[in-house]
SEFIZA-3560 file (N, C-alpha, C; in Angstrom, 3 decimals):
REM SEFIZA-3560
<numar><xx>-0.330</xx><yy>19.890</yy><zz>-3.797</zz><atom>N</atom></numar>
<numar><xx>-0.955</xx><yy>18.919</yy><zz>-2.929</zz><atom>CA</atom></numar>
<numar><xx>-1.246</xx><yy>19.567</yy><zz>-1.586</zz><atom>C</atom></numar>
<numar><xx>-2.568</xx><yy>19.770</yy><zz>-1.248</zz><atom>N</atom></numar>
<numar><xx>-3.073</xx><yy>20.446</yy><zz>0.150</zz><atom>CA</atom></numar>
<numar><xx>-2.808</xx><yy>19.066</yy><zz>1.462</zz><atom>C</atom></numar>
<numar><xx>-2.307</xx><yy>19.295</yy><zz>1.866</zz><atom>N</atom></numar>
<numar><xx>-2.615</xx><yy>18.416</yy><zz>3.390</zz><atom>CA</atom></numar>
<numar><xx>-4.181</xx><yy>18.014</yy><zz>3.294</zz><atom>C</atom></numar>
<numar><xx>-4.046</xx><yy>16.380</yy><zz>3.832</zz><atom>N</atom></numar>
<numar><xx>-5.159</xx><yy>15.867</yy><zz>4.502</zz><atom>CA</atom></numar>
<numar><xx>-4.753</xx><yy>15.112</yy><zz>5.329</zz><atom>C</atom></numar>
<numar><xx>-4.329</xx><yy>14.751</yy><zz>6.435</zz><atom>N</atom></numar>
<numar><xx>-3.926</xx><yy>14.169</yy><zz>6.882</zz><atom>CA</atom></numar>
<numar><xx>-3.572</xx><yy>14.979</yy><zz>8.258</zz><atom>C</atom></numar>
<numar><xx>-4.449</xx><yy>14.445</yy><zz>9.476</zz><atom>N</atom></numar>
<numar><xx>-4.291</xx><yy>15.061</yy><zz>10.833</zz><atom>CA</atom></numar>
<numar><xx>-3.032</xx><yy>14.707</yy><zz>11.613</zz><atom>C</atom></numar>
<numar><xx>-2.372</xx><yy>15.116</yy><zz>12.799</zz><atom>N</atom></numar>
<numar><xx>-1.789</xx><yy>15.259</yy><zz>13.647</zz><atom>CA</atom></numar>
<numar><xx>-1.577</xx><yy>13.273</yy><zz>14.123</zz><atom>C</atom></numar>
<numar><xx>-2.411</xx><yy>12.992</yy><zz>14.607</zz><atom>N</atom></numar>
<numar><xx>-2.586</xx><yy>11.412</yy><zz>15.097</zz><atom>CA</atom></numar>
<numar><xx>-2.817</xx><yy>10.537</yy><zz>13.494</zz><atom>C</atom></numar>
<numar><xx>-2.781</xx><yy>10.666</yy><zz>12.431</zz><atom>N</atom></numar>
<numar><xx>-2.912</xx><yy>10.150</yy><zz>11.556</zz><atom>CA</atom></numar>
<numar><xx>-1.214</xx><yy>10.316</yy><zz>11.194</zz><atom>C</atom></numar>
<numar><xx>-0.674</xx><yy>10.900</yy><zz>10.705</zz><atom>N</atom></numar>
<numar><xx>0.787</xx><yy>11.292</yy><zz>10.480</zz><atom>CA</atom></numar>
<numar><xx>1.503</xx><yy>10.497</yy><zz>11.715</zz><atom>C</atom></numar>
<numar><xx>1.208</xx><yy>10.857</yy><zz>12.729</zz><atom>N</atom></numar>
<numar><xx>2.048</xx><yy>9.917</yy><zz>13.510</zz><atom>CA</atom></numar>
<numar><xx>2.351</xx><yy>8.655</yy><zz>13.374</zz><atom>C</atom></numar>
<numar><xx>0.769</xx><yy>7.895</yy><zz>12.997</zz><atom>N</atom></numar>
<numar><xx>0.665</xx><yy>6.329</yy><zz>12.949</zz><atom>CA</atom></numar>
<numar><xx>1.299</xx><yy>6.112</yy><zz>11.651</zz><atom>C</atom></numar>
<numar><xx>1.452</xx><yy>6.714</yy><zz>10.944</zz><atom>N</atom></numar>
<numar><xx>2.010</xx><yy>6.618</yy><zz>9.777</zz><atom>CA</atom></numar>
<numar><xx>3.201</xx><yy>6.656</yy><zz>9.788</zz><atom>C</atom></numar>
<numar><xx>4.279</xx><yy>7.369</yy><zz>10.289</zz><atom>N</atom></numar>
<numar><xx>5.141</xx><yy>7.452</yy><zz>10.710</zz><atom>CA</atom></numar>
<numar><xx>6.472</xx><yy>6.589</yy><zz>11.282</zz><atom>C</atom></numar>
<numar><xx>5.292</xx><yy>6.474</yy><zz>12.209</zz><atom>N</atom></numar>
<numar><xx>5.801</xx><yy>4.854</yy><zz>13.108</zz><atom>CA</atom></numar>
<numar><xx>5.581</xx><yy>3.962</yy><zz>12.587</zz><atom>C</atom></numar>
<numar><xx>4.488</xx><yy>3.158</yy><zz>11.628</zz><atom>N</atom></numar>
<numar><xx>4.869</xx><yy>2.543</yy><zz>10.987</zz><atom>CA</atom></numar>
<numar><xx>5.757</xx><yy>2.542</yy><zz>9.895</zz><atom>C</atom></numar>
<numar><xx>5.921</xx><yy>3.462</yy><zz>9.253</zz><atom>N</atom></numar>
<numar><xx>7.235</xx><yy>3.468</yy><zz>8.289</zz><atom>CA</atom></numar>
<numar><xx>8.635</xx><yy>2.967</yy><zz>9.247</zz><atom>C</atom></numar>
<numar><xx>8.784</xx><yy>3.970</yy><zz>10.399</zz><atom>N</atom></numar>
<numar><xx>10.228</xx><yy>3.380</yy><zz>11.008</zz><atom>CA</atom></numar>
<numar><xx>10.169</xx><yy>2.008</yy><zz>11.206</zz><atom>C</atom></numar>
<numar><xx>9.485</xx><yy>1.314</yy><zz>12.293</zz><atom>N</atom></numar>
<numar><xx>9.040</xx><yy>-0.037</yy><zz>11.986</zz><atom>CA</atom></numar>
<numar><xx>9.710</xx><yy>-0.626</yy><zz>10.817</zz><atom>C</atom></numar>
<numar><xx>8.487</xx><yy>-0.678</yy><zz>10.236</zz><atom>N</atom></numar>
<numar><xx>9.306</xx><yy>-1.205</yy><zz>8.804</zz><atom>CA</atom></numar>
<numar><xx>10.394</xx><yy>-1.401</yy><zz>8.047</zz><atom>C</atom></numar>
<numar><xx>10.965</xx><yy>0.070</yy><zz>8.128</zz><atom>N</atom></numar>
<numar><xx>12.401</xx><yy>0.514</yy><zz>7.302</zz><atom>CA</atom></numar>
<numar><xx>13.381</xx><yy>-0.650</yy><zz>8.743</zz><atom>C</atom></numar>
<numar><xx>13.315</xx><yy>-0.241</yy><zz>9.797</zz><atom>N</atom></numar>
<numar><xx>14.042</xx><yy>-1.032</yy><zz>11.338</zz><atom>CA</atom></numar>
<numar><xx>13.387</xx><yy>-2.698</yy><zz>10.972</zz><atom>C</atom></numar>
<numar><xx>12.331</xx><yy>-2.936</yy><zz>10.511</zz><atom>N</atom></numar>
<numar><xx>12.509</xx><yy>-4.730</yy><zz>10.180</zz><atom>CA</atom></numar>
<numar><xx>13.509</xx><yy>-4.543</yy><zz>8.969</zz><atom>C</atom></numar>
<numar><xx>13.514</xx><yy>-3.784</yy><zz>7.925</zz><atom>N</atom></numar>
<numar><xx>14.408</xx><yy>-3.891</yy><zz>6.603</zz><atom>CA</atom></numar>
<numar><xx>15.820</xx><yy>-3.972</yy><zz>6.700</zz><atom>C</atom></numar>
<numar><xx>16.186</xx><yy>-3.292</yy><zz>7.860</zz><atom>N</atom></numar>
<numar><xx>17.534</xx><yy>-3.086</yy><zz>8.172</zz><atom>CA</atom></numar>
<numar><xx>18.055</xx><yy>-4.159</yy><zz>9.110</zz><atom>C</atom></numar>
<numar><xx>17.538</xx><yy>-4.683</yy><zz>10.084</zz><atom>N</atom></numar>
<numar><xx>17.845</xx><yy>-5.547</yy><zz>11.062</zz><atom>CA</atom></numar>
<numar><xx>17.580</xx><yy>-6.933</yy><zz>10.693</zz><atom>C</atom></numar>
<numar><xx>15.805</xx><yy>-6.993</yy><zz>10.407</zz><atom>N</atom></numar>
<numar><xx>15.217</xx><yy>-8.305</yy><zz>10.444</zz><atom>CA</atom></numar>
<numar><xx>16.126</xx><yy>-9.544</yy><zz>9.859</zz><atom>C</atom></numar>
<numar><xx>15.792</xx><yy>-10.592</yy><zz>9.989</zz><atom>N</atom></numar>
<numar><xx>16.460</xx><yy>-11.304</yy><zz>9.237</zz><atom>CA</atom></numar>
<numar><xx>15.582</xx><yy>-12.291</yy><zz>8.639</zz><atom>C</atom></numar>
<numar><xx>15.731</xx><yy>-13.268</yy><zz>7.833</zz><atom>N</atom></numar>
<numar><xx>14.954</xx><yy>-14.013</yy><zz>7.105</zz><atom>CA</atom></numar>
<numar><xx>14.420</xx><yy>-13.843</yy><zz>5.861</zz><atom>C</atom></numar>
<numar><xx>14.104</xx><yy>-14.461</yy><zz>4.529</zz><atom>N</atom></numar>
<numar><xx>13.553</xx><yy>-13.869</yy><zz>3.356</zz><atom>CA</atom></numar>
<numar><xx>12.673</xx><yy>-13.129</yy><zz>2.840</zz><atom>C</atom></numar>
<numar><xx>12.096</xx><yy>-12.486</yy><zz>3.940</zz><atom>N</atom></numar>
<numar><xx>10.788</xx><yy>-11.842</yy><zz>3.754</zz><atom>CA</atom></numar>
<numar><xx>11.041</xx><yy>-9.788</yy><zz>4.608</zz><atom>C</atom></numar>
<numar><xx>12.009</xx><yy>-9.927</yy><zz>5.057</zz><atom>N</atom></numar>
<numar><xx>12.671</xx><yy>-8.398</yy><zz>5.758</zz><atom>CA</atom></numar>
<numar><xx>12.717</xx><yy>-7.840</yy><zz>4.919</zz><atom>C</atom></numar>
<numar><xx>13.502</xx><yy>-8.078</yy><zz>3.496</zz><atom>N</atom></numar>
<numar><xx>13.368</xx><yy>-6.989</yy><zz>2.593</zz><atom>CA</atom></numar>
<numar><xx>12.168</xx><yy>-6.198</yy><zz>1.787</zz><atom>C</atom></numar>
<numar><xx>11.021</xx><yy>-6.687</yy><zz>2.369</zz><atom>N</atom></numar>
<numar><xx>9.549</xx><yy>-6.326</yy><zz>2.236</zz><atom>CA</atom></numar>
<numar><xx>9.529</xx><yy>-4.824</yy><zz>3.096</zz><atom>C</atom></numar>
<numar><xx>10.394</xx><yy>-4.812</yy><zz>4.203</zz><atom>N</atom></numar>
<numar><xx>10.494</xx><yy>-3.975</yy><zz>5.322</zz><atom>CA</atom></numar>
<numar><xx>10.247</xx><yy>-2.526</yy><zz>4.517</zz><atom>C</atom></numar>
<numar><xx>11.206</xx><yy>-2.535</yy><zz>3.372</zz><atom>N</atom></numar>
<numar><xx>11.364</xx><yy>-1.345</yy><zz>2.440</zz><atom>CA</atom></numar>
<numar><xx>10.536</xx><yy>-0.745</yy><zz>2.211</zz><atom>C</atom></numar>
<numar><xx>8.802</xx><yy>-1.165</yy><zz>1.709</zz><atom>N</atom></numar>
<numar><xx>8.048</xx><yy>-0.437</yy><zz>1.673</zz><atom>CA</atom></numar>
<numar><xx>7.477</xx><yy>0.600</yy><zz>2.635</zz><atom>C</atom></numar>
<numar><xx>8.508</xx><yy>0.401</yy><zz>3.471</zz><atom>N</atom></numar>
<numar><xx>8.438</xx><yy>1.523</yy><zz>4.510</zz><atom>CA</atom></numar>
<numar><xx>8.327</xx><yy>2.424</yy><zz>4.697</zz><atom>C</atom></numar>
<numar><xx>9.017</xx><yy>2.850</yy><zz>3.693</zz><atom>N</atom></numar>
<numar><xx>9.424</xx><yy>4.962</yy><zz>2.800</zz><atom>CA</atom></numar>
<numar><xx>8.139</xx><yy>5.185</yy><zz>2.311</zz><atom>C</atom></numar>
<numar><xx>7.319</xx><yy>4.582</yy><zz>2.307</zz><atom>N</atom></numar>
<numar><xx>6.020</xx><yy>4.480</yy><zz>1.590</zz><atom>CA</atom></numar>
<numar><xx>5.187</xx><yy>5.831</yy><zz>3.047</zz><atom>C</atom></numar>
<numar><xx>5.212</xx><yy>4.551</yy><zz>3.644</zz><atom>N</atom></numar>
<numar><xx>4.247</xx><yy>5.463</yy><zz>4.947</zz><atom>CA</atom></numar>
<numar><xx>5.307</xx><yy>6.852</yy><zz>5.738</zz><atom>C</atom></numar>
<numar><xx>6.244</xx><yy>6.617</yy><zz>5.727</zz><atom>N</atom></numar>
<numar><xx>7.476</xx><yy>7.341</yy><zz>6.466</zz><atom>CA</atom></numar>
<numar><xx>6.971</xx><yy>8.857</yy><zz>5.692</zz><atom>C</atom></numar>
<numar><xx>7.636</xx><yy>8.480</yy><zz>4.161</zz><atom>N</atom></numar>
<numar><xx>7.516</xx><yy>9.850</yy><zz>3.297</zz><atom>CA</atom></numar>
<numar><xx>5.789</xx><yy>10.374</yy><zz>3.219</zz><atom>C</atom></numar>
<numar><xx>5.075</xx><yy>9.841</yy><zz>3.830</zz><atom>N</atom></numar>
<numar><xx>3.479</xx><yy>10.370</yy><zz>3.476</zz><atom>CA</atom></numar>
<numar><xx>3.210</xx><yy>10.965</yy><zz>4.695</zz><atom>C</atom></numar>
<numar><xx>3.956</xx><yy>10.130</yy><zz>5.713</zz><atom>N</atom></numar>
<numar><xx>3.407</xx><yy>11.216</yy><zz>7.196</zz><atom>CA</atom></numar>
<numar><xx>4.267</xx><yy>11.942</yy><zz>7.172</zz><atom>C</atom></numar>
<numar><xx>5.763</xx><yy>11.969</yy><zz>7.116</zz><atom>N</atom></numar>
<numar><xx>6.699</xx><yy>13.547</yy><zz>6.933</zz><atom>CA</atom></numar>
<numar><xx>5.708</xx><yy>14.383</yy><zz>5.923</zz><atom>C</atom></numar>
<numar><xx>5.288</xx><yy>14.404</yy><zz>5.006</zz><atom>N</atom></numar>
<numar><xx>4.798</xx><yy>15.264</yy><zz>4.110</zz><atom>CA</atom></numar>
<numar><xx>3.281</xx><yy>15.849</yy><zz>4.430</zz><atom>C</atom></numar>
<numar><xx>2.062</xx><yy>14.919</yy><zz>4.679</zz><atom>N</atom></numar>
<numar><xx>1.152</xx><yy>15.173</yy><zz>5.466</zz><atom>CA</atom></numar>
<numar><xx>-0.324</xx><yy>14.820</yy><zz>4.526</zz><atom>C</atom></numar>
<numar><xx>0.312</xx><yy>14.373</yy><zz>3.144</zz><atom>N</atom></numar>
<numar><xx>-0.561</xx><yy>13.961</yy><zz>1.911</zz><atom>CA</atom></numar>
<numar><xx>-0.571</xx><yy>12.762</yy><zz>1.601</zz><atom>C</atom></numar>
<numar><xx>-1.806</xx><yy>12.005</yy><zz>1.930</zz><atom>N</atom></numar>
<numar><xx>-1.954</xx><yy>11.224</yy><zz>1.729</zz><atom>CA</atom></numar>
<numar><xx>-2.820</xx><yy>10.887</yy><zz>0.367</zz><atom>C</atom></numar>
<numar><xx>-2.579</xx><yy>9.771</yy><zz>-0.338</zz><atom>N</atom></numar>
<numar><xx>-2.981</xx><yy>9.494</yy><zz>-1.962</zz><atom>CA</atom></numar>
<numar><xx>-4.226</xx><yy>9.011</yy><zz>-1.739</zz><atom>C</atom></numar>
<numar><xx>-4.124</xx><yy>7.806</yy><zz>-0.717</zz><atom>N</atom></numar>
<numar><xx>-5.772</xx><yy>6.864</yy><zz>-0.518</zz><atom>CA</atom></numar>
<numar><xx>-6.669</xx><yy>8.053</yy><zz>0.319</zz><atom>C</atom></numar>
<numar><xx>-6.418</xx><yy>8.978</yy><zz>1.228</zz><atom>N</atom></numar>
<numar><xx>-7.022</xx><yy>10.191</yy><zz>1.641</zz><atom>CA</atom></numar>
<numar><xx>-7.466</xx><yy>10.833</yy><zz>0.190</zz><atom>C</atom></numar>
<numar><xx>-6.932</xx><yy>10.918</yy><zz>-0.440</zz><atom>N</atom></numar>
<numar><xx>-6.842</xx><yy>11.865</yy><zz>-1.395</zz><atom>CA</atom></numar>
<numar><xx>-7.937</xx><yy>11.149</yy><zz>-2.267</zz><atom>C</atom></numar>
<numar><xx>-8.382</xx><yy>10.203</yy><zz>-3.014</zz><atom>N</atom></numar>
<numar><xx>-9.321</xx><yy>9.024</yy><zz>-3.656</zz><atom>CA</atom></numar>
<numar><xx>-10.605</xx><yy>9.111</yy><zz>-3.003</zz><atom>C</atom></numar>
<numar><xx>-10.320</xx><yy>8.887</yy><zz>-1.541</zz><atom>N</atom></numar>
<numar><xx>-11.554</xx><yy>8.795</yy><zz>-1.046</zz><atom>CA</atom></numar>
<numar><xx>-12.030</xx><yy>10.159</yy><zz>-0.492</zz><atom>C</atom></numar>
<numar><xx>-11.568</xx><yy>11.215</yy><zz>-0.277</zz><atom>N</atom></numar>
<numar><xx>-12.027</xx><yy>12.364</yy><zz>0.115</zz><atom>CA</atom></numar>
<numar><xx>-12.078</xx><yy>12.291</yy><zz>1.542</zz><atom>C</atom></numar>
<numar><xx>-11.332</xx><yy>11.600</yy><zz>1.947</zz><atom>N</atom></numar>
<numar><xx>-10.842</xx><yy>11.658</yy><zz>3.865</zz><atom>CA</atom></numar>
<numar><xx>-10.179</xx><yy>12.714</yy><zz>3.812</zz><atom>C</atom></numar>
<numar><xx>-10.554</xx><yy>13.862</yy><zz>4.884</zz><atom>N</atom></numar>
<numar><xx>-9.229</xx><yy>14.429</yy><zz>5.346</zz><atom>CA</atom></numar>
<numar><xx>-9.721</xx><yy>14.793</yy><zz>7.064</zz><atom>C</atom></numar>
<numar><xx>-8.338</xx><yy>14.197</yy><zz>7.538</zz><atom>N</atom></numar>
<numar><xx>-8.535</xx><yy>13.525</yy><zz>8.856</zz><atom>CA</atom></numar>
<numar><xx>-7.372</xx><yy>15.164</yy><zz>9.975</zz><atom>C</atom></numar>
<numar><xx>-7.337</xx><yy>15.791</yy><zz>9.118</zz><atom>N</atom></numar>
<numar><xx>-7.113</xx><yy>17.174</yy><zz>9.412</zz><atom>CA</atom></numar>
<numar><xx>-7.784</xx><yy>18.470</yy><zz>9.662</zz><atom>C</atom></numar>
<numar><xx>-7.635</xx><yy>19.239</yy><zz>10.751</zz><atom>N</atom></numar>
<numar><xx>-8.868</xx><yy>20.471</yy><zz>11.449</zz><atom>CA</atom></numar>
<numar><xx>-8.630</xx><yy>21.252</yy><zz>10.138</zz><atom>C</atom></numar>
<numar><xx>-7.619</xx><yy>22.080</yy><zz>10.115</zz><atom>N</atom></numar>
<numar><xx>-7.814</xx><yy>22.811</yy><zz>9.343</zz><atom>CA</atom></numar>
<numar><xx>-7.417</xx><yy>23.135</yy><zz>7.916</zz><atom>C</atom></numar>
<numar><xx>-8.016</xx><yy>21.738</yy><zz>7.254</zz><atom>N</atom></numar>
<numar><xx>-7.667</xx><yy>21.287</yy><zz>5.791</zz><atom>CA</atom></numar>
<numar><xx>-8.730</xx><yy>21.566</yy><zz>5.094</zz><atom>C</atom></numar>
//
């Protein structure tokens, strides 16, 4: 899997995963444990490959 996925793209991704995983862990009410899909965006910006990048032929990276 080549990187597609730029510098400011990974970030937002990122932060939203913590977000998320931090509503999963804290939030309260019946709907927090949704939070989980968090690892979703977390593990795609740690890594730098994105799948829907990958489908559509985005790559939001200089030197990809």
């Amino acid at each position: 899997m080549k990187k597609n996925m730029g510098v400011a793209q990974r970030a937002i991704w990122v932060i939203l995963g913590l977000v998320l995983v931090a509503w999963a862990l804290f939030g309260s009410g019946p709907y927090h444990v949704w939070g989980w899909i968090g690892i979703v965006p977390l593990a795609t910006g740690a890594i730098g490959w994105c799948a829907i990048n990958a489908i559509f032929g985005i790559k939001t990276c200089k030197d990809c």
